[in-house]
PDB file of N, CA, C and O in Angstrom:
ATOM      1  N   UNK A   1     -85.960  21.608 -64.550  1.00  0.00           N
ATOM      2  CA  UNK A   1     -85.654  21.053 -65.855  1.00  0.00           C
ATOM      3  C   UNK A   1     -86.872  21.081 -66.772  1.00  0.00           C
ATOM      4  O   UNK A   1     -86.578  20.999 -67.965  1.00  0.00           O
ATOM      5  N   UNK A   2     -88.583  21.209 -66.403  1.00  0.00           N
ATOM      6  CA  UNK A   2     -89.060  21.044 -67.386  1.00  0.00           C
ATOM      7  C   UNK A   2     -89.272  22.251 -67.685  1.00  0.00           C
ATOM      8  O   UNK A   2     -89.814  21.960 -68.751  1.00  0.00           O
ATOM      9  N   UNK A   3     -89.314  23.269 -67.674  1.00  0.00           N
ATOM     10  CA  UNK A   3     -89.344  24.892 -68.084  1.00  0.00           C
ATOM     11  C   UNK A   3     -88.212  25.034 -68.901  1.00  0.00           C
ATOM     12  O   UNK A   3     -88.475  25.624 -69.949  1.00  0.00           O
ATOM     13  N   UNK A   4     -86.936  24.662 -68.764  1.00  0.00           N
ATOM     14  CA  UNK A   4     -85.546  24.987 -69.571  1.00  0.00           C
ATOM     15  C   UNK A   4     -86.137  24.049 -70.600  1.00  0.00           C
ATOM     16  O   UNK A   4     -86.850  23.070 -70.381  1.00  0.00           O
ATOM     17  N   UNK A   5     -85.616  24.630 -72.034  1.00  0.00           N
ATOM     18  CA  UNK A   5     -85.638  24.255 -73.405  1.00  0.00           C
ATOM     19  C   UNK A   5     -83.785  24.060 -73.673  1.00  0.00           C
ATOM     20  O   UNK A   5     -82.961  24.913 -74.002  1.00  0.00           O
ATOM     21  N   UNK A   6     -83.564  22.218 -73.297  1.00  0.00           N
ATOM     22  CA  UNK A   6     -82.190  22.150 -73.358  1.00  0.00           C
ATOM     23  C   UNK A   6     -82.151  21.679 -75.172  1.00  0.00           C
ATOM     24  O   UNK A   6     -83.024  21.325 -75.965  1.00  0.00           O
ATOM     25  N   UNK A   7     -81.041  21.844 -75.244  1.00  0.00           N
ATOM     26  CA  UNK A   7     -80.755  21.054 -76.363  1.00  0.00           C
ATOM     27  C   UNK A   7     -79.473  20.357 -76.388  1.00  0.00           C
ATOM     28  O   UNK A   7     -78.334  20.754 -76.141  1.00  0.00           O
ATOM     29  N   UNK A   8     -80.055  18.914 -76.841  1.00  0.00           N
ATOM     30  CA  UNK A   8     -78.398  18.132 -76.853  1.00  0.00           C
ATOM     31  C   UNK A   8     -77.848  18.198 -78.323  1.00  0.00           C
ATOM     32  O   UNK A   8     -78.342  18.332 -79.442  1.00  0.00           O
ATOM     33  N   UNK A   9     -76.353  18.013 -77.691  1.00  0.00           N
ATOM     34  CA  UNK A   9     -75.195  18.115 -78.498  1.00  0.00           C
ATOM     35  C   UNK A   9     -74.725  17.479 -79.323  1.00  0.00           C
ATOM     36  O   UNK A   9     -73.969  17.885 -80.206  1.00  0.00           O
ATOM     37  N   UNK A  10     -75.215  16.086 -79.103  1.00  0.00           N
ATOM     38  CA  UNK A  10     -74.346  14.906 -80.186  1.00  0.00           C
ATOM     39  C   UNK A  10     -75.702  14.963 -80.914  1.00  0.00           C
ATOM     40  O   UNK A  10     -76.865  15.333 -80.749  1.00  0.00           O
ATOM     41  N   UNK A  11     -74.718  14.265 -82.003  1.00  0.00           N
ATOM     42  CA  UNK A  11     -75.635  14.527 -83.252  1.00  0.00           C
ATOM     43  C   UNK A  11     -75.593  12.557 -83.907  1.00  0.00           C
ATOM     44  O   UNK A  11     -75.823  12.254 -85.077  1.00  0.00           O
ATOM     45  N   UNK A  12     -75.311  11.714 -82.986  1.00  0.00           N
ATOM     46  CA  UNK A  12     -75.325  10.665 -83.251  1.00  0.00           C
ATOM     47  C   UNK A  12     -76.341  10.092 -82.238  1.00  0.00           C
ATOM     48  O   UNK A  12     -76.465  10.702 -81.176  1.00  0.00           O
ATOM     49  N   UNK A  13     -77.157   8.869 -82.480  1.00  0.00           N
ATOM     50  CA  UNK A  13     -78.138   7.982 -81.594  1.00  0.00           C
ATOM     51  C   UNK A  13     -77.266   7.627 -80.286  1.00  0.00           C
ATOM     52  O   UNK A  13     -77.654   8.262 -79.306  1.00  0.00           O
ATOM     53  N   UNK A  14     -76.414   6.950 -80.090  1.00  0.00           N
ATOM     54  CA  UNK A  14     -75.148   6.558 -79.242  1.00  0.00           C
ATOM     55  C   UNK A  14     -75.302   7.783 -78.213  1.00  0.00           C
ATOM     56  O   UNK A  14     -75.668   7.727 -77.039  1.00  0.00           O
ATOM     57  N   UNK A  15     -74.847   9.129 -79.122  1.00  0.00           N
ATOM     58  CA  UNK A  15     -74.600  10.090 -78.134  1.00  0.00           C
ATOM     59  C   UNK A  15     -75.871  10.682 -77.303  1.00  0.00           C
ATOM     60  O   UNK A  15     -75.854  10.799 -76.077  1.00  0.00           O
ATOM     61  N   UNK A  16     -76.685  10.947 -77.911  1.00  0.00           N
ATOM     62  CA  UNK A  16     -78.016  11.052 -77.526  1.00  0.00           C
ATOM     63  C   UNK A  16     -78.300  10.044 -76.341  1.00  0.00           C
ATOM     64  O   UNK A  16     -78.470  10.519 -75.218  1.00  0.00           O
ATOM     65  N   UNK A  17     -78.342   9.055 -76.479  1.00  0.00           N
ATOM     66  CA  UNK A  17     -78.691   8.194 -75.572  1.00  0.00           C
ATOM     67  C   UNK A  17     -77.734   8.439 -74.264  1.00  0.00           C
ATOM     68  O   UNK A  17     -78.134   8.315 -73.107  1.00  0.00           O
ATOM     69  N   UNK A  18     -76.656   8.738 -74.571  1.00  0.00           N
ATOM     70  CA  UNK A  18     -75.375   8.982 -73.595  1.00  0.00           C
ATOM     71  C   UNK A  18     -75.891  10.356 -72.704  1.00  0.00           C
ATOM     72  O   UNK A  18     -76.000  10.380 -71.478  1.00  0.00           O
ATOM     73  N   UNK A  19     -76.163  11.428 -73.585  1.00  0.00           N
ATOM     74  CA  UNK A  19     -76.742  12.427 -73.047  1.00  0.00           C
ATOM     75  C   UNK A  19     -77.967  12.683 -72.337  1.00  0.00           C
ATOM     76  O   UNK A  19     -77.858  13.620 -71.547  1.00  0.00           O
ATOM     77  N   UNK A  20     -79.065  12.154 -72.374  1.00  0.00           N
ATOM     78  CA  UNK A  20     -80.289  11.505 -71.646  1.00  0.00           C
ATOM     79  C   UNK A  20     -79.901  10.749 -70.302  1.00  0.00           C
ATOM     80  O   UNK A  20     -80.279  11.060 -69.173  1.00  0.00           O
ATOM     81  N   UNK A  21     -79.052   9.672 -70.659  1.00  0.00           N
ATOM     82  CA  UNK A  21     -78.804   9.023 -69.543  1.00  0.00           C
ATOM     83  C   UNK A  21     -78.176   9.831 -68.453  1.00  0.00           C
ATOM     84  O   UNK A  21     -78.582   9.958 -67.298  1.00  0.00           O
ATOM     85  N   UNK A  22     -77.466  10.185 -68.828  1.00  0.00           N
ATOM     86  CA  UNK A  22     -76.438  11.704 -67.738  1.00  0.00           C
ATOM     87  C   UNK A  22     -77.372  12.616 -67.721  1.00  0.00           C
ATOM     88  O   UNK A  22     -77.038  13.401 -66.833  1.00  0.00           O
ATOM     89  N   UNK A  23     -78.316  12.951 -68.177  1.00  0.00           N
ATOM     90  CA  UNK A  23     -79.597  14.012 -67.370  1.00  0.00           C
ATOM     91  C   UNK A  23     -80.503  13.249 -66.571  1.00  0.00           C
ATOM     92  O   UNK A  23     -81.375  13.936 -66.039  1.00  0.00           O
ATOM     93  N   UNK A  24     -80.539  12.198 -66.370  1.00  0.00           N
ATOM     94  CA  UNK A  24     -81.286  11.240 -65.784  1.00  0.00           C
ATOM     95  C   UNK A  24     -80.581  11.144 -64.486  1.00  0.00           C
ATOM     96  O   UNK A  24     -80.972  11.574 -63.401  1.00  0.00           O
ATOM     97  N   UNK A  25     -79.686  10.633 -64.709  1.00  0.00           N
ATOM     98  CA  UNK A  25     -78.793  10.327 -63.374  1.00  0.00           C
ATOM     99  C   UNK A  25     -78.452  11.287 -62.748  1.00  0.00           C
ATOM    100  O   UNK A  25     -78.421  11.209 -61.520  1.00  0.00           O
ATOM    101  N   UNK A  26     -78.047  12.648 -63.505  1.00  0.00           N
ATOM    102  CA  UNK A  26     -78.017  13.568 -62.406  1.00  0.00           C
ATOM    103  C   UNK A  26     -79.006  13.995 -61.727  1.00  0.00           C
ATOM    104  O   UNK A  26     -78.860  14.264 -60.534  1.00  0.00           O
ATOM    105  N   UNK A  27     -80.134  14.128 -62.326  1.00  0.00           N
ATOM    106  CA  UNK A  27     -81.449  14.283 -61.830  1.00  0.00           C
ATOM    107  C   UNK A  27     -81.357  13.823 -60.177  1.00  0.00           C
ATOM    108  O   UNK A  27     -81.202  14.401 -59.101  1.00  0.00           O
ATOM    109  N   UNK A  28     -81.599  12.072 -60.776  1.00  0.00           N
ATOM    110  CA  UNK A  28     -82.332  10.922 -59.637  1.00  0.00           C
ATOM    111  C   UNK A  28     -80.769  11.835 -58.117  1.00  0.00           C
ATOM    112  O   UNK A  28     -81.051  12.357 -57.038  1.00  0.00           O
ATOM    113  N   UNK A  29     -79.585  11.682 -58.628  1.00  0.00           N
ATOM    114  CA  UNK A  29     -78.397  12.067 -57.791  1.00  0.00           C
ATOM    115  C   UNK A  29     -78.739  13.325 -56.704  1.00  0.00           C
ATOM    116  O   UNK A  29     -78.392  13.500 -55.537  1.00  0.00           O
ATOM    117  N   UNK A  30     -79.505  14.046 -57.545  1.00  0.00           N
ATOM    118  CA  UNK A  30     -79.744  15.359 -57.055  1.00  0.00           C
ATOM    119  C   UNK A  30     -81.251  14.941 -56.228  1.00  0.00           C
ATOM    120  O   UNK A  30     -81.051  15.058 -55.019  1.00  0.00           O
ATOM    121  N   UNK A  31     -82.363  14.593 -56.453  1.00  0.00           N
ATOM    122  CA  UNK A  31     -83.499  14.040 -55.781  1.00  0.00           C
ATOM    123  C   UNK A  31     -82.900  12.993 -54.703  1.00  0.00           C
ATOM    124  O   UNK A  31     -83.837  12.554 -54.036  1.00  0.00           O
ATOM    125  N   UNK A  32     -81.826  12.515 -54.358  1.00  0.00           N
ATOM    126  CA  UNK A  32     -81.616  11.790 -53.821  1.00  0.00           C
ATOM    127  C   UNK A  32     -81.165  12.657 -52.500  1.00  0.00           C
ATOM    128  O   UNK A  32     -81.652  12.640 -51.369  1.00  0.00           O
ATOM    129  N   UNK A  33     -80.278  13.275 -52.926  1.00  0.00           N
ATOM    130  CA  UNK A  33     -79.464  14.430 -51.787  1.00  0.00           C
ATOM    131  C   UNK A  33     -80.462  15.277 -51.314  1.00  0.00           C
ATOM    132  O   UNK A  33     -80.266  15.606 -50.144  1.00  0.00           O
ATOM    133  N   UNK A  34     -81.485  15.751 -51.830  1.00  0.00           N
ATOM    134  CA  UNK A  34     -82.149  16.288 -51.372  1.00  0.00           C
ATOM    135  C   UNK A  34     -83.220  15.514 -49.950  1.00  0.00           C
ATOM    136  O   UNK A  34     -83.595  16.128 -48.950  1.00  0.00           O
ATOM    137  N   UNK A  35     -83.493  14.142 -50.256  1.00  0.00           N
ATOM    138  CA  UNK A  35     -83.947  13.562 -49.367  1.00  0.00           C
ATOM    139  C   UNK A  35     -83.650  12.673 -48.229  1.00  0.00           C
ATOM    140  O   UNK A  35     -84.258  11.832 -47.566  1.00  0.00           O
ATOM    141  N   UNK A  36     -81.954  13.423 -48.283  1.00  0.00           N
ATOM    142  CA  UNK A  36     -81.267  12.421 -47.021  1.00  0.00           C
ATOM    143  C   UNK A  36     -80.899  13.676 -46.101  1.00  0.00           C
ATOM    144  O   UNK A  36     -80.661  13.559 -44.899  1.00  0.00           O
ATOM    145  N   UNK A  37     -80.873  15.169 -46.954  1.00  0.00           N
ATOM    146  CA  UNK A  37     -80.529  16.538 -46.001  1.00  0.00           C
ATOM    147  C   UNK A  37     -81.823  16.613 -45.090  1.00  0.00           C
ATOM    148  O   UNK A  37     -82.866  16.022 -45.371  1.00  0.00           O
ATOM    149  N   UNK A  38     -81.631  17.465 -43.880  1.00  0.00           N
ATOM    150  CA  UNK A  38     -82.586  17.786 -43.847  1.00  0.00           C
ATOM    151  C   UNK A  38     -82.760  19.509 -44.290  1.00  0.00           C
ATOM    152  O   UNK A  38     -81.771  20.205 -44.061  1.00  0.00           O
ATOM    153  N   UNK A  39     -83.779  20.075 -44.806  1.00  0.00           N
ATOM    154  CA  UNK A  39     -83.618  20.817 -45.958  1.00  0.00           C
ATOM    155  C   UNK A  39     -84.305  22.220 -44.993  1.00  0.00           C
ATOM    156  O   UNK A  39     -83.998  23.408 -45.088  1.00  0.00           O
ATOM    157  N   UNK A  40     -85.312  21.573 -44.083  1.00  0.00           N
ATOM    158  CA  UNK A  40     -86.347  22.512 -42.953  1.00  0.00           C
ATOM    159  C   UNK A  40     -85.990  22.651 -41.752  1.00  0.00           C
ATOM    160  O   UNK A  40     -85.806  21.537 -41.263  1.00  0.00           O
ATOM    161  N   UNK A  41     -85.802  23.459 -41.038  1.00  0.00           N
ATOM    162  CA  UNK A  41     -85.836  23.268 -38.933  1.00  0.00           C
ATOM    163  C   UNK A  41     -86.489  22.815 -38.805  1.00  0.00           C
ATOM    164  O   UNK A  41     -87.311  22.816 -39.721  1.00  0.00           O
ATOM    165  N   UNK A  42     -86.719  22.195 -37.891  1.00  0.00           N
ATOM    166  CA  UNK A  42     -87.534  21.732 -36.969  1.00  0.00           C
ATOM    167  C   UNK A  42     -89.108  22.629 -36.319  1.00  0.00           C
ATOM    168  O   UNK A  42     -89.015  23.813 -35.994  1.00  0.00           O
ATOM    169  N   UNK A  43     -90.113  22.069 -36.238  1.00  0.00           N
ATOM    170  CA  UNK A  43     -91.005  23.394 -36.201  1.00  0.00           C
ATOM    171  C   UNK A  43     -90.950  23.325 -34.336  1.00  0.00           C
ATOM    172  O   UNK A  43     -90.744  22.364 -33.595  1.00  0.00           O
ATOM    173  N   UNK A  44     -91.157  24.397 -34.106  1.00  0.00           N
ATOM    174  CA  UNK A  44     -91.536  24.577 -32.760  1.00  0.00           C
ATOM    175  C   UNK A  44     -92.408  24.465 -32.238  1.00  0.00           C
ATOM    176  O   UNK A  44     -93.472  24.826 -32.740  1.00  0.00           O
ATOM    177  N   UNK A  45     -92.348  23.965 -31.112  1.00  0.00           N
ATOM    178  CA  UNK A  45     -93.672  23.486 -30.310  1.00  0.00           C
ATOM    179  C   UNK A  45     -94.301  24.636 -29.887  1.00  0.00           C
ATOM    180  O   UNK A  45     -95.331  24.887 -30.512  1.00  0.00           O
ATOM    181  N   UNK A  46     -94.008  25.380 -29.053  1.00  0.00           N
ATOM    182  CA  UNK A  46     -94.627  26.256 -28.080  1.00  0.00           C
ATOM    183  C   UNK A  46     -94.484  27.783 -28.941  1.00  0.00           C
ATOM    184  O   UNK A  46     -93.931  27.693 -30.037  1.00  0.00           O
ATOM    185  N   UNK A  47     -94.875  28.945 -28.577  1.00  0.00           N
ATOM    186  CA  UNK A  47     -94.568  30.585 -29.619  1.00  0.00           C
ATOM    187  C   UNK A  47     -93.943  30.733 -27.890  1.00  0.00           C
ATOM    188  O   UNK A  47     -93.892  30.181 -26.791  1.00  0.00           O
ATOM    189  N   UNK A  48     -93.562  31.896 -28.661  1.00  0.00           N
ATOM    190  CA  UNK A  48     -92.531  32.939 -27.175  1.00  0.00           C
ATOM    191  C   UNK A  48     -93.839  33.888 -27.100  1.00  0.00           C
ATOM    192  O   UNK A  48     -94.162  34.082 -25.928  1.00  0.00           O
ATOM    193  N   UNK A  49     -94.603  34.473 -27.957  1.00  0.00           N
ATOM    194  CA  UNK A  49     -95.596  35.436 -27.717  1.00  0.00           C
ATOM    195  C   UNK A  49     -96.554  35.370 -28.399  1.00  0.00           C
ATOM    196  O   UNK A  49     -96.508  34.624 -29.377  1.00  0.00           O
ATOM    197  N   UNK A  50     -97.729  36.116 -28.122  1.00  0.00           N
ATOM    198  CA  UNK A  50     -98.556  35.556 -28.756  1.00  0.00           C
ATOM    199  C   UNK A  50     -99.295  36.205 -29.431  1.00  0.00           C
ATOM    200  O   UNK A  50     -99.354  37.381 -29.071  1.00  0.00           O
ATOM    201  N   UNK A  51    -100.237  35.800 -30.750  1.00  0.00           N
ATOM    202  CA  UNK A  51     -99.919  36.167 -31.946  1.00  0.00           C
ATOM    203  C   UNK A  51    -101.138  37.231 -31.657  1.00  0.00           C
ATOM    204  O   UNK A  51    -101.963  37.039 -30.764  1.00  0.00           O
ATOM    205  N   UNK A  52    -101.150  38.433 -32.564  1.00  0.00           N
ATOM    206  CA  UNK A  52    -102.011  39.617 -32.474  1.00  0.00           C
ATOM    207  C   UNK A  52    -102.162  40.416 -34.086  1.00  0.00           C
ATOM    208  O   UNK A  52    -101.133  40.589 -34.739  1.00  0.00           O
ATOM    209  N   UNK A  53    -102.909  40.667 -34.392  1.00  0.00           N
ATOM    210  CA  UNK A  53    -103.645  41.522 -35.373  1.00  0.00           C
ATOM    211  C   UNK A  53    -102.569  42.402 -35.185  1.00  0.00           C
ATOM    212  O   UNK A  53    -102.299  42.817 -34.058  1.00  0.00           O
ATOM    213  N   UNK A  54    -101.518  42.935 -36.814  1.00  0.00           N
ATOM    214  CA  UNK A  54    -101.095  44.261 -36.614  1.00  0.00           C
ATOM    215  C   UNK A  54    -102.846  45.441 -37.146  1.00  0.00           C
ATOM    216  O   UNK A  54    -103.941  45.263 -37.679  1.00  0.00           O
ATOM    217  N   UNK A  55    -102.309  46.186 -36.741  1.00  0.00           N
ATOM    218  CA  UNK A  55    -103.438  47.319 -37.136  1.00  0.00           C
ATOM    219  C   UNK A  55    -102.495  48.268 -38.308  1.00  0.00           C
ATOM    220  O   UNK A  55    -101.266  48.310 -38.363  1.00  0.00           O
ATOM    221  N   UNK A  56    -103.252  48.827 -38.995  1.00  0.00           N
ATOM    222  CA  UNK A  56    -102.696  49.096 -40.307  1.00  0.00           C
ATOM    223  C   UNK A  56    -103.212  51.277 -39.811  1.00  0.00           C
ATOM    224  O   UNK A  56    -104.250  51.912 -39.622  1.00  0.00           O
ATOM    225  N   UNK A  57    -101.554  51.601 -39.823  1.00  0.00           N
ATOM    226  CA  UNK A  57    -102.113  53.095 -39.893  1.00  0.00           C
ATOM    227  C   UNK A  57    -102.355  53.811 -40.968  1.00  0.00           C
ATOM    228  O   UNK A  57    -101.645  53.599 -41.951  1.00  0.00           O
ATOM    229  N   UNK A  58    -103.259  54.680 -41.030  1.00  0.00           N
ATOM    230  CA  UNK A  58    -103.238  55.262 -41.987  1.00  0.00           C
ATOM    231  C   UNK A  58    -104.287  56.753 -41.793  1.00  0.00           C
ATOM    232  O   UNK A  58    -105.462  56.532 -41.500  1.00  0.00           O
ATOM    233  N   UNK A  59    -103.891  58.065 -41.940  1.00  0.00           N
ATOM    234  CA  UNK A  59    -104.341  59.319 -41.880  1.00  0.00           C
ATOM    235  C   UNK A  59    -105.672  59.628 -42.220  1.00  0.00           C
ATOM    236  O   UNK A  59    -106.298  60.571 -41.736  1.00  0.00           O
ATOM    237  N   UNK A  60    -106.219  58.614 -43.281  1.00  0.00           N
ATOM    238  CA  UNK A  60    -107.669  59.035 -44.065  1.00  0.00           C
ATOM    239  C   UNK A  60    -108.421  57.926 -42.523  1.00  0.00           C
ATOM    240  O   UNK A  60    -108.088  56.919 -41.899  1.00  0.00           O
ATOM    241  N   UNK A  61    -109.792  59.128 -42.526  1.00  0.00           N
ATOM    242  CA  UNK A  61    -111.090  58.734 -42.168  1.00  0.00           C
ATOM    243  C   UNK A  61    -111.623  56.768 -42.974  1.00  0.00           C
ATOM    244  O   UNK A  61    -111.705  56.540 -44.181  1.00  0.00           O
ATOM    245  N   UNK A  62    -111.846  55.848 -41.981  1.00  0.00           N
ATOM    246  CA  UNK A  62    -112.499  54.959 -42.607  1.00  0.00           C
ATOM    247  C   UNK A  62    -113.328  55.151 -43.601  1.00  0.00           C
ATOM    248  O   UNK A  62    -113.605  56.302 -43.940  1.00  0.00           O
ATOM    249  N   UNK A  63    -113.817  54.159 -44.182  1.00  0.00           N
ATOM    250  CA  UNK A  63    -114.899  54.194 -45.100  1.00  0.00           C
ATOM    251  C   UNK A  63    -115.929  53.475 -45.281  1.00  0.00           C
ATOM    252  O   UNK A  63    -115.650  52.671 -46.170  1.00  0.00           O
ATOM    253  N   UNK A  64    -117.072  53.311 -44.885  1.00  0.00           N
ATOM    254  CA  UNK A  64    -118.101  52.045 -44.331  1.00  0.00           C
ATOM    255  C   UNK A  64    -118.628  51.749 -45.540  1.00  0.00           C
ATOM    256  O   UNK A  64    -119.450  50.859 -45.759  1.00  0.00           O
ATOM    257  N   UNK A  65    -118.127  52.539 -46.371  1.00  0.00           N
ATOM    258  CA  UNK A  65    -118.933  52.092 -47.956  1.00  0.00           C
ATOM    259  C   UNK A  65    -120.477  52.400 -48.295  1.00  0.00           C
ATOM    260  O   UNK A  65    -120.908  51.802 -49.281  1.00  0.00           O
ATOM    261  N   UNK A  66    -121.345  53.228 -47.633  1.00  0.00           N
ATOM    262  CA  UNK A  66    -122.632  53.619 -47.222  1.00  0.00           C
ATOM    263  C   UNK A  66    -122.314  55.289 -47.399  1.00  0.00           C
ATOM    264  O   UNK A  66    -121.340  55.699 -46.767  1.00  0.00           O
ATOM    265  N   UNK A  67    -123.032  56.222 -48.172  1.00  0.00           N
ATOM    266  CA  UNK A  67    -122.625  57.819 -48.067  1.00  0.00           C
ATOM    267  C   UNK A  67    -123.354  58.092 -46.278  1.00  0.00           C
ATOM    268  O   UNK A  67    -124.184  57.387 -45.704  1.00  0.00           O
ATOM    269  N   UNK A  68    -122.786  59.133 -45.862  1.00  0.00           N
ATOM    270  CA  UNK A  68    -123.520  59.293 -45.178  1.00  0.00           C
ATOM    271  C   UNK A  68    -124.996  60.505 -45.426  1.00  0.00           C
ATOM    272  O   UNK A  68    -125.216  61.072 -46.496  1.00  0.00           O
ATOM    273  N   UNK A  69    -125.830  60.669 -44.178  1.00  0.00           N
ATOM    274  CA  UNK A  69    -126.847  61.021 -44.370  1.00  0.00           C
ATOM    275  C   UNK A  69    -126.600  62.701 -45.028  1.00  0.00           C
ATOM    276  O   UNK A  69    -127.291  63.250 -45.886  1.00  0.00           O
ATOM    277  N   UNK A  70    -125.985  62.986 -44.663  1.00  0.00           N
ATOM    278  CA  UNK A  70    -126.015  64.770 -45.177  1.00  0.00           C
ATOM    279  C   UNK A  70    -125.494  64.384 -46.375  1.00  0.00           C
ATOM    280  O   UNK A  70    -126.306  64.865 -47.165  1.00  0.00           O
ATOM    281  N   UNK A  71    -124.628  63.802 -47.045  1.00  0.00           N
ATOM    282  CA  UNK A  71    -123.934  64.045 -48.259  1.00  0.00           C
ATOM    283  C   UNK A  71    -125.127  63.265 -49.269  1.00  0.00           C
ATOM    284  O   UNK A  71    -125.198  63.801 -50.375  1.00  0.00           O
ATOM    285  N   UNK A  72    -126.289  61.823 -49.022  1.00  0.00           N
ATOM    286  CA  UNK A  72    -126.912  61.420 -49.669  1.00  0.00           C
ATOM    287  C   UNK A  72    -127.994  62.619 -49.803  1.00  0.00           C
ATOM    288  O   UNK A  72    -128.470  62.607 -50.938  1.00  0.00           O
ATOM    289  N   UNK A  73    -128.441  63.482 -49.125  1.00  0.00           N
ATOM    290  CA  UNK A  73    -129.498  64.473 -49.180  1.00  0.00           C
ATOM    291  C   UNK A  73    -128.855  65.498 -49.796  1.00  0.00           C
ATOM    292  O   UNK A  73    -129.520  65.903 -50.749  1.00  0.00           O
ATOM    293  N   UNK A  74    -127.571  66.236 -49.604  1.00  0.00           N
ATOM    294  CA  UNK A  74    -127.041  67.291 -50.619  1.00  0.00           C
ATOM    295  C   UNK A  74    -126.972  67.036 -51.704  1.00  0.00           C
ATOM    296  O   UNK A  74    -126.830  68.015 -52.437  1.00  0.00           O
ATOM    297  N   UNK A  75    -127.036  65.493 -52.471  1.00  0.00           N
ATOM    298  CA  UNK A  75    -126.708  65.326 -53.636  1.00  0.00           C
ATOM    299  C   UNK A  75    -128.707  64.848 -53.966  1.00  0.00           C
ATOM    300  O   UNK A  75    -128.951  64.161 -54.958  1.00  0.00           O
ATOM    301  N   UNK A  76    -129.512  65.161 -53.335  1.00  0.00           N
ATOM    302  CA  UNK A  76    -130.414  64.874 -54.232  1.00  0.00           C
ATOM    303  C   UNK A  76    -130.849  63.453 -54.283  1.00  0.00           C
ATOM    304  O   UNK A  76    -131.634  63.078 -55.154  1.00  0.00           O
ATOM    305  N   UNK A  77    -130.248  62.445 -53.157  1.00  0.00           N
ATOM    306  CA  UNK A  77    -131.056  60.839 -53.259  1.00  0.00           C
ATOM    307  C   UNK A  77    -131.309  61.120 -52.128  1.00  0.00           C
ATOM    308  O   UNK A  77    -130.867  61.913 -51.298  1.00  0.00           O
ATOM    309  N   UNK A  78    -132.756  59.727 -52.208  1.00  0.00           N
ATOM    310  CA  UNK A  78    -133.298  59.622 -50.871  1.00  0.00           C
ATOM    311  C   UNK A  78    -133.038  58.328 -50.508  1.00  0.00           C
ATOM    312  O   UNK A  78    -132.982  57.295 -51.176  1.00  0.00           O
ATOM    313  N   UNK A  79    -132.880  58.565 -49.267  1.00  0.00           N
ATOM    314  CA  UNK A  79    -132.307  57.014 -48.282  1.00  0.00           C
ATOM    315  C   UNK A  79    -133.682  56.483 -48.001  1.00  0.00           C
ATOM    316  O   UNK A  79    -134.746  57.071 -47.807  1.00  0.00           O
ATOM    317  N   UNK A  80    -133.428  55.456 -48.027  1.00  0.00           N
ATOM    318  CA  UNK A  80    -134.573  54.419 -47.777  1.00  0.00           C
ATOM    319  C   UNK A  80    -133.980  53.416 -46.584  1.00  0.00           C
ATOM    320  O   UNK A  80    -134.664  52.483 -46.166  1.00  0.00           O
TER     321      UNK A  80
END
């Protein structure tokens, strides 16, 4: 409700007030139901297996982020 830009309908104080009150109450109605469901499972105690790093494939050569030594000397820098 606070993201939606509602607009009410009556164009009298009376109604206005009528209309507020019925967004109110449905509100609290709806916050209410929500906290008598239960809404989550239950978490589990124990895993069936146990948990592991997937590894990510992929065709290209790593990359250590460092040139290596022949390509820093073909291009003319010196490694230090």
């Amino acid at each position: 409700m606070l993201e939606r830009q509602e607009a009410l309908c009556s164009k009298k104080p009376e109604g206005v007030r009528q209309e507020i009150w019925g967004i109110l109450l449905a509100y609290n109605l709806v916050r209410k139901q929500m906290m008598q469901l239960p809404i989550l499972p239950e978490r589990r105690s124990e895993r069936r297996y146990k948990r592991h790093v997937k590894i990510k494939m992929s065709g290209y050569k790593r990359n250590s982020g460092r040139p290596t030594p022949k390509t820093a000397e073909s291009k003319g820098k010196v490694l230090i």
